[in-house]
PALUM-647905 format. One record per residue: residue in one letter; x, y, z of N, C-alpha, C, O in turn. Coordinates in steps of 0.02 Angstrom, whole numbers, plus 32768, in hexadecimal, padded with zeros to 4 digits. Example, Ala and Ser with C-alpha at 12.3 -4.5 7.8 and 13.67 -1.06 7.14 Angstrom:
2
A82947EE4818682677F1F818682947F5B818682C87F5A81A7S82827F90816282AC7FCB816582858002818A829E80398192
end
This chain:
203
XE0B780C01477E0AB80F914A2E0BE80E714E9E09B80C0150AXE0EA80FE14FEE0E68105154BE0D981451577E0CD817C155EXE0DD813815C1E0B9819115EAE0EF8186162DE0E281781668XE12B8193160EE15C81971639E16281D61658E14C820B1642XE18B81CA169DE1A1820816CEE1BF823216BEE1B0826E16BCXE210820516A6E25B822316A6E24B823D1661E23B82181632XE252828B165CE25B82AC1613E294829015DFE2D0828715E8XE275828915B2E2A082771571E2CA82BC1573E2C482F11592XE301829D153BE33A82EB152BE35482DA14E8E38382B714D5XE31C830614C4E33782EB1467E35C8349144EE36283761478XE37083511400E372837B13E2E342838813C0E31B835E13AAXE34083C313B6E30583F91388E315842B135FE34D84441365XE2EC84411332E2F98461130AE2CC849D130BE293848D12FBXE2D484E21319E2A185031321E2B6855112F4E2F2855912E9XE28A858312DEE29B85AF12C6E29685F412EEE27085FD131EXE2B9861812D9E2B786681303E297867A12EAE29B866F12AEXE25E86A31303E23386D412F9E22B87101339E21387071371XE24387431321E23B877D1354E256876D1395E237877D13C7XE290874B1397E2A3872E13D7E27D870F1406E28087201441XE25886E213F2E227869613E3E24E866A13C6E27A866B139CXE224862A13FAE23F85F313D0E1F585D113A0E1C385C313C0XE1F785C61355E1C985B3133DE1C0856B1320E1F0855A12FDXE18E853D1324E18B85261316E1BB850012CBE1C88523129AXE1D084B212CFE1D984B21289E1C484AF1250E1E184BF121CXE18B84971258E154846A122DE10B84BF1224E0F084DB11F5XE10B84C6125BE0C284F0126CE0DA85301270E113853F1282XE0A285601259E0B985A41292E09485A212E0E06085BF12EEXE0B385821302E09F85861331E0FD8591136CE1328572136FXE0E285C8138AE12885E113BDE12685BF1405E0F285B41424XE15285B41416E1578589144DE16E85AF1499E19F85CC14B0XE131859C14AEE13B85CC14F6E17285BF1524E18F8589151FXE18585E91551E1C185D91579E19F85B515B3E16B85C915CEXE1CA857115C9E1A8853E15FBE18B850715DCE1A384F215A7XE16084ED15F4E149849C15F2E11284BB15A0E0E884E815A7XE11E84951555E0DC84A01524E0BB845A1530E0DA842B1548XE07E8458151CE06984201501E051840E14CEE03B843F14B0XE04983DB14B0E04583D71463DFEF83DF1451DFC983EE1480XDFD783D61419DF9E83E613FFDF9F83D613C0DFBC83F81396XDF79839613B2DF5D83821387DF4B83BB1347DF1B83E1134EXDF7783C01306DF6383F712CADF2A83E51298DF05840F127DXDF268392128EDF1E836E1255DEF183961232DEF3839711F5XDEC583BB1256DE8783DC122DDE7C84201212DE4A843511F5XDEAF843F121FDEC78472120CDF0C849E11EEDF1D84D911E7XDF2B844D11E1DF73847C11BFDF758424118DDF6283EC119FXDF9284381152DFA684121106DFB883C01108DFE683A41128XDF8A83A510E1DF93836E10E9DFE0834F10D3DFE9831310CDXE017838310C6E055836410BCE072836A110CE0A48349111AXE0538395113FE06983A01184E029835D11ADE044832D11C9XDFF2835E11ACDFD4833311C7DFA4830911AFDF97831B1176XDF8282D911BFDF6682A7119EDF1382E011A0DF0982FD11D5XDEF082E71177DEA68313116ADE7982E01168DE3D82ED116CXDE9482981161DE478268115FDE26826611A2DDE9825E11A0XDE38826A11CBDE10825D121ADE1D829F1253DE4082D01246XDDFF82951288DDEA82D112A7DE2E82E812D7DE5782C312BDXDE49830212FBDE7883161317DE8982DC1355DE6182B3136CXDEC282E41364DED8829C1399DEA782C513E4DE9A830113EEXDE9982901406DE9782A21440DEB882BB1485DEA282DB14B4XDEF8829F1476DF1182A614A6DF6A829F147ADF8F82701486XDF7A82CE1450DFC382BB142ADFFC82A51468DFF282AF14A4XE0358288144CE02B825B1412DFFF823A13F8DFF5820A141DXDFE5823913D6DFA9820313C5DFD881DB138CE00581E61364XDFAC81A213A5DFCC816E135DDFB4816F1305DF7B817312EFXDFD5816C12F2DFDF816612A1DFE581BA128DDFC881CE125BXE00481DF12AFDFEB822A12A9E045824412C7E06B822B12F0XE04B82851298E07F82A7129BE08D82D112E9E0C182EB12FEXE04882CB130AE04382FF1331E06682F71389E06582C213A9XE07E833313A2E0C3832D13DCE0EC836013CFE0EB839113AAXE112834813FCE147838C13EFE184835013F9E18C83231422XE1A4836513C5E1CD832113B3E20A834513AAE2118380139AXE242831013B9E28B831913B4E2B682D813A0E2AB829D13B0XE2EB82F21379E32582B21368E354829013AAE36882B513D7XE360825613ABE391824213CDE3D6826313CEE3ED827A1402XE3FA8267138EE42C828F1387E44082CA1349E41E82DB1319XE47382DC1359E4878331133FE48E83241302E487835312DAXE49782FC12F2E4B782F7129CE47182EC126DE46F830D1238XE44482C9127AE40182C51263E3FD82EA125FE40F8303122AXE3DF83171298E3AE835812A6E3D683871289E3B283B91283XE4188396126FE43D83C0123BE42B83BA11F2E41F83E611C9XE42F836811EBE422834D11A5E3D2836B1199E3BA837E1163XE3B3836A11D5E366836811B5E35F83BC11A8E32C83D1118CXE38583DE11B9E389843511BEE393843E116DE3628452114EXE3CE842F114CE3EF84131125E3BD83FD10DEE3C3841A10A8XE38D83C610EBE37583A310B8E32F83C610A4E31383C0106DXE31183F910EDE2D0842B10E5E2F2847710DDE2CB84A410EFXE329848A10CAE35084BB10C5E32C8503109EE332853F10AEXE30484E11064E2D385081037E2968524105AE26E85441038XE28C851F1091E258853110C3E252855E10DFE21E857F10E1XE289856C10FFE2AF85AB1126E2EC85A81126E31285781125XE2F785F0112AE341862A1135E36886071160E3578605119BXE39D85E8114CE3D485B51184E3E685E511BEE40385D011F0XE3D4862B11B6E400866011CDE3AB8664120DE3A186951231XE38E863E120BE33A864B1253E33385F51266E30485DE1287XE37185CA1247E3648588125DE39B858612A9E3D6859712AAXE37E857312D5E3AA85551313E38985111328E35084F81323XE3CF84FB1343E3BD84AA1355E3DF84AD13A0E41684C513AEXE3A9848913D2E3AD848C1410E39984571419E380843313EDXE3A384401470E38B84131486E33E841814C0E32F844814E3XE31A83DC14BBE2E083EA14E3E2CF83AE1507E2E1837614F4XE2A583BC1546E29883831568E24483811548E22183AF1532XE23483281554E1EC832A1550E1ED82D91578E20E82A5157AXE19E8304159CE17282C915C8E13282CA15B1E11B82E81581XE11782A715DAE0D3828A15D6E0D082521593E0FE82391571XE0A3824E1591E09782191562E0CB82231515E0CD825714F4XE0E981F21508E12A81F214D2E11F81B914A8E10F818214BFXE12981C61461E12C81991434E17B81951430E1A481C41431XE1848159142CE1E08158141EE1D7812813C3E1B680F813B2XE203815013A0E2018142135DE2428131134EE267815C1335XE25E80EA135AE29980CA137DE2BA80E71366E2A2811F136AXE2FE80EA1340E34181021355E34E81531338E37D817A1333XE3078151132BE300819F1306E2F781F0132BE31782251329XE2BB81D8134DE2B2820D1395E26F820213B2E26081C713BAXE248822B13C4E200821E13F9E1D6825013E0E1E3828113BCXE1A3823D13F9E176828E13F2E14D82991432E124826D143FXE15182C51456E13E82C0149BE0E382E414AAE0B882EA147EXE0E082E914C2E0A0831614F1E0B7834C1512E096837D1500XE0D883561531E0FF837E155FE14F83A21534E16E837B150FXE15D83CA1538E1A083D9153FE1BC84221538E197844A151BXE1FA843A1550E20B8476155FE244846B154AE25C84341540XE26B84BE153BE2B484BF152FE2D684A9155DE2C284B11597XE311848A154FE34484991572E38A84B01562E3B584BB158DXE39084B81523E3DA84E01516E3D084F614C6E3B384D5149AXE3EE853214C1E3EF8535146EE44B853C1461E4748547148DXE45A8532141AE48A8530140EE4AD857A13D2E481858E13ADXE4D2858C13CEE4D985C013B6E4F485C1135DE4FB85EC1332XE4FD85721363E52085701323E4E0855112EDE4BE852012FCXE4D7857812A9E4B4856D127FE4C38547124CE4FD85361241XE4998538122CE49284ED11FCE481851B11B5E451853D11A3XE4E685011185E4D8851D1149E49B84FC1129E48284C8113FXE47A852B10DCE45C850610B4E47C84F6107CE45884ED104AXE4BA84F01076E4D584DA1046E51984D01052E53784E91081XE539849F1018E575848B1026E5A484BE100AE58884E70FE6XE5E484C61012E61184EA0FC4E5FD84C90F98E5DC84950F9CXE61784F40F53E60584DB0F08E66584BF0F0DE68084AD0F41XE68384C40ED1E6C184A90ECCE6F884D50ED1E72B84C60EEFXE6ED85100EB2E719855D0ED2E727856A0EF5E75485930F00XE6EC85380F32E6F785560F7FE727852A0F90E757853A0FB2XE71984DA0F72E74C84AA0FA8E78B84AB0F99E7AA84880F71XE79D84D00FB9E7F384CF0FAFE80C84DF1007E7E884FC1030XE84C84C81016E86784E11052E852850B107FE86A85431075XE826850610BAE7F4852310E5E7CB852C10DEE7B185511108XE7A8851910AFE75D85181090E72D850810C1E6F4851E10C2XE74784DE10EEE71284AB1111E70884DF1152E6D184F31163XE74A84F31177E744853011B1E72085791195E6F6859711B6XE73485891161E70385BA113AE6B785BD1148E69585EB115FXE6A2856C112FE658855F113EE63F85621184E6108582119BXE66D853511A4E65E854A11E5E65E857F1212E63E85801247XE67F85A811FEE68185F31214E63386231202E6158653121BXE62985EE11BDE5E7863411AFE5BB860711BAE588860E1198XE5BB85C311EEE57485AD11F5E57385C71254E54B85AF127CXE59E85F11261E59F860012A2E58786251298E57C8632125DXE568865C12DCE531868212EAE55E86C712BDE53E86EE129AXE59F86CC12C3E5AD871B129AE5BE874212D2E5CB87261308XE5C0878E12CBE5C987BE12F1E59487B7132DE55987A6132FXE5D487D6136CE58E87C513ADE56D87F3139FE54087E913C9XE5578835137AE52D886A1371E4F988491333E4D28873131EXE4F2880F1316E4DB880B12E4E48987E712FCE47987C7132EXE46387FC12C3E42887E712C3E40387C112E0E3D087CD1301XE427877A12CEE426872E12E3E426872B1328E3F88719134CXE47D87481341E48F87441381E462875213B1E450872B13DDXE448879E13A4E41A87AF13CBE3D3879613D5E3B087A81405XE3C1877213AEE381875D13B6E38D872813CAE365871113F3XE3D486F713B4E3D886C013F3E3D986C7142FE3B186A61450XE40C86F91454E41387201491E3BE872214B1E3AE870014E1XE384875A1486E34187641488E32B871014B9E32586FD14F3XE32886F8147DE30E86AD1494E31E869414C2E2F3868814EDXE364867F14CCE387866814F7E375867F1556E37F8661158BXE35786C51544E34F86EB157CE2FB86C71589E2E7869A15AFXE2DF86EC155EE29286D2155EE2898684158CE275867C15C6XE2A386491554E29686081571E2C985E515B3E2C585AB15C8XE2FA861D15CCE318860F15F0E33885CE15EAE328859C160AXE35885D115CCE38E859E15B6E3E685B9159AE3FD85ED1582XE401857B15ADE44D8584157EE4658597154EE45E856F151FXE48A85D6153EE49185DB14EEE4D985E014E3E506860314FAXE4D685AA14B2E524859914B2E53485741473E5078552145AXE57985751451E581853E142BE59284FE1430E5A984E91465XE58884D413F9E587847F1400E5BA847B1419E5B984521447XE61184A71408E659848B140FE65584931455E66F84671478XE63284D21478E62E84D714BCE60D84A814F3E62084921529XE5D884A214D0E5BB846914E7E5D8841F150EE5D283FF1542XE5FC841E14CDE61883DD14D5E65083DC1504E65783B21530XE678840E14F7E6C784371528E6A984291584E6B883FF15AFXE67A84651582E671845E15B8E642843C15DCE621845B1606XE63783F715D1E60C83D115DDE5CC83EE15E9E5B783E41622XE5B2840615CDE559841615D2E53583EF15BDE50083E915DDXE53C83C71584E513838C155DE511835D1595E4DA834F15ACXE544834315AEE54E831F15F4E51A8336162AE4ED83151643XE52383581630E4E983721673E4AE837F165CE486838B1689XE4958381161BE44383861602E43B8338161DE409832F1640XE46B82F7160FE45982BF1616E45A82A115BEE443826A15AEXE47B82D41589E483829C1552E4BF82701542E4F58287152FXE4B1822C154AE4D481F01548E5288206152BE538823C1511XE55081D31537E59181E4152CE59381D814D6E5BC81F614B3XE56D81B314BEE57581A1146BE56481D01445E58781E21415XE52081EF1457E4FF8219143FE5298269143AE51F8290140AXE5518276146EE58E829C146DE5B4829E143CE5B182C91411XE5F0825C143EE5FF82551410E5FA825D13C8E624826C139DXE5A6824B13C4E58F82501372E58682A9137FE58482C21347XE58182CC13A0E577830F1378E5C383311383E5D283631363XE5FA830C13B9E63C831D1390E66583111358E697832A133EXE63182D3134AE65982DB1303E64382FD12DCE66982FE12ADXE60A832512D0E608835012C0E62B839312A2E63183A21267XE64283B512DBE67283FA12E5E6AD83CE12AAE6AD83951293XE6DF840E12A4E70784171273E74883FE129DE77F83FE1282
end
C-alpha cells in the first residue's frame, strides 16, 4: 500500500447504463469528478468479495478486492472484457482511462486499486465477444470485425449514450486509432511502451 500525490493513470472497463458509467463488478454508477471507493465485502457475493470479515476500513484494504481498480495496459483490460464477455452486452461495455489517488494498492505488473479516482477519457471503440467462426475468416475478415466492434452509425444507440457520458463526466471521447494519431495518450501521461502495446492492437 502506498498514499501517494501524483495520480496513477491505468485502463478500465466500465458499462453504459442510461448514459452512465457503471460499475464493472457492482451496480454501482460512477459520479462525474473525484469517486471514492467503499468497502462491499458485506453486502454483495462472495465470488465478488470476501463475506468472512467485516468491511475494510478505509479501502483499499488488504487481502480484499475492494478500490476502484484499473489495468496497466489496453490489451489486458480488452482480454479481460473478452474472457467476462457472458456478463454483459459487448454492445454497453466501454473501456477508458482513469486517474486514481490517495491511498493505492499496486498489484505489480497487472494494475492498482485506488481510493480515489475519476475519468479521464473514454474510448469509442468496443470490445467484440467473440471471434469469427471459419466462414468468416477469409480475405477481410479481420477489418470486417473491426468495423463492427466500432461504435456504428453516429445516430446509433451506443453512440449516443457514449456522446451522453462523455458529456456528463466531462471527458474525451474518442477512438484508440485517434488516440494514438493525435497524441492524447501522450498528454494523459501514459508511458511510451504502454502506447505501443495498445497499437499493436488496431488492425
Amino acid at each position: 500500500m502506498t498514499a501517494g500525490q501524483q495520480p496513477l493513470l491505468g485502463w478500465r472497463l466500465w458499462r453504459l447504463h442510461g448514459g452512465r458509467l457503471r460499475s464493472w463488478v457492482v451496480d454501482e454508477d460512477w459520479e462525474a469528478g473525484p469517486n471514492e471507493a467503499r468497502c462491499l465485502a458485506s453486502t454483495h457475493p462472495a465470488s465478488v468479495f470476501d463475506q468472512s470479515r467485516g468491511r475494510c476500513a478505509h479501502p483499499p484494504g488488504m487481502n480484499c478486492k475492494c478500490g476502484l481498480w484499473a489495468l496497466w495496459d489496453y490489451g489486458r483490460c480488452a482480454r479481460k472484457a473478452r474472457e467476462e464477455s457472458q456478463r454483459w452486452d459487448s454492445r454497453d461495455v466501454v473501456i477508458g482511462l482513469m486517474a486514481g489517488w490517495g491511498t493505492v494498492a499496486i498489484h505489480g505488473d497487472e494494475g492498482f486499486r485506488s481510493q480515489y479516482a475519476m475519468v479521464r477519457c473514454l474510448f469509442t471503440d468496443a470490445i467484440s465477444d467473440r471471434l469469427p467462426d471459419a466462414a468468416e475468416r477469409r480475405p477481410g475478415w479481420w477489418e470486417r470485425l473491426i468495423r463492427l466492434m466500432r461504435v456504428g452509425e453516429p445516430g446509433g444507440k451506443r453512440a449516443a449514450a457514449l456522446r451522453q457520458a462523455a458529456e456528463l463526466y466531462g471527458v474525451p471521447l474518442l477512438s484508440l486509432e485517434d488516440a494514438i494519431r493525435l497524441g492524447v495518450l501522450s498528454e494523459f501521461g501514459v508511458p511510451p511502451s504502454r502506447i505501443r502495446e495498445a497499437a499493436a492492437q488496431l488492425p
